[in-house]
N, C-alpha and C positions, 0 to 999 in steps of 0.2 A: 211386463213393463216394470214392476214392481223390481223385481231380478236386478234387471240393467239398472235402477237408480242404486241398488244397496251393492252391485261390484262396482258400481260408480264411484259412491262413497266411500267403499273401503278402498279401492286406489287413490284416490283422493288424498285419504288418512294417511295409506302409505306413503306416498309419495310427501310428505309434512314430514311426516316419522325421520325418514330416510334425509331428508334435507336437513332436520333437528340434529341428527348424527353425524352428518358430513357436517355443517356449520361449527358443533362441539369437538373433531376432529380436529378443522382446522386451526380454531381460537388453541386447543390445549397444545399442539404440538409448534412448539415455537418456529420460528423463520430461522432459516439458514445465517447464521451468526455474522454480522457483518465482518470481509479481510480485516485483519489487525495491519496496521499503516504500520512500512517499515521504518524505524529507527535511522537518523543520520549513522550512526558507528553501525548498523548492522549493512546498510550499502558499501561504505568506507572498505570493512572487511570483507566484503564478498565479492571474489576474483570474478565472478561474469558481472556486478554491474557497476558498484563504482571501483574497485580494485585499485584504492587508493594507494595503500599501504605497497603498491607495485614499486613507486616513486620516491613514495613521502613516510617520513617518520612520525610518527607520536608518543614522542618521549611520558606523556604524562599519562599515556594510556596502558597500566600495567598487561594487560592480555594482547600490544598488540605487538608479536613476535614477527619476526624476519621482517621488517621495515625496510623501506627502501631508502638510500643515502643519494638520491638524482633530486629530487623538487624540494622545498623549504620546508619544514618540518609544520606541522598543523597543530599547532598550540595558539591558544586566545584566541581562535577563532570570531566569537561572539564581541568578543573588544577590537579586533580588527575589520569584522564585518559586522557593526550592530546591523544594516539593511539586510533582513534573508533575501530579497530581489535582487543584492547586488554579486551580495554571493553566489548565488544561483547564477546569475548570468556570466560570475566571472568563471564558474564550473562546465558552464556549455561552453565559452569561445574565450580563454584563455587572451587569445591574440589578437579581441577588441579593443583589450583595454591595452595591451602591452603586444605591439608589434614582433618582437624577437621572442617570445616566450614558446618555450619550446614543450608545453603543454598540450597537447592534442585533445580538440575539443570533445566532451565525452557523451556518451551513447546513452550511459545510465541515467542523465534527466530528460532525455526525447521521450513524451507521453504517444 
């Protein structure tokens, strides 16, 4: 009887140990780094999501080459749209707010 209390006890103890080491495991190895949120000009310039630059120029953006000469160039954006909700909404459906705009509502803000 004696036996079975002290493998008892030293499972026991293991079983602490072993927990003590996975617990120290977990706290030292950081969590997976939260996504870094993409940049308005990094959507703008990338051809699958807002592929603005398809359309639209930005003259005041020195990096942004082969510009499109179809939609109104996007300069003061923030003085023309102080609301980011109205911007955003007018980037989903163009043809809310302006029936004839020949803007096709875009893909790249549907979450």
């Amino acid at each position: 009887m004696r036996k079975l209390h002290l493998v008892t006890a030293a499972c026991a103890l293991s079983a602490i140990m072993l927990s003590g080491t996975v617990m120290a495991q977990a706290t030292a190895t950081p969590a997976a780094a939260p996504k870094k949120e993409e940049t308005g000009k990094e959507i703008a310039f990338n051809n699958r999501k807002g592929n603005c630059l398809a359309c639209h120029g930005m003259p005041t953006v020195p990096d942004a080459v082969a510009t499109g000469l179809y939609g109104p160039p996007l300069i003061a954006m923030s003085a023309r749209f102080p609301d980011k909700a109205k911007l955003r909404a007018q980037i989903w459906d163009a043809t809310a707010f302006n029936p004839s705009s020949t803007m096709i509502p875009s893909a790249s803000t549907r979450c």
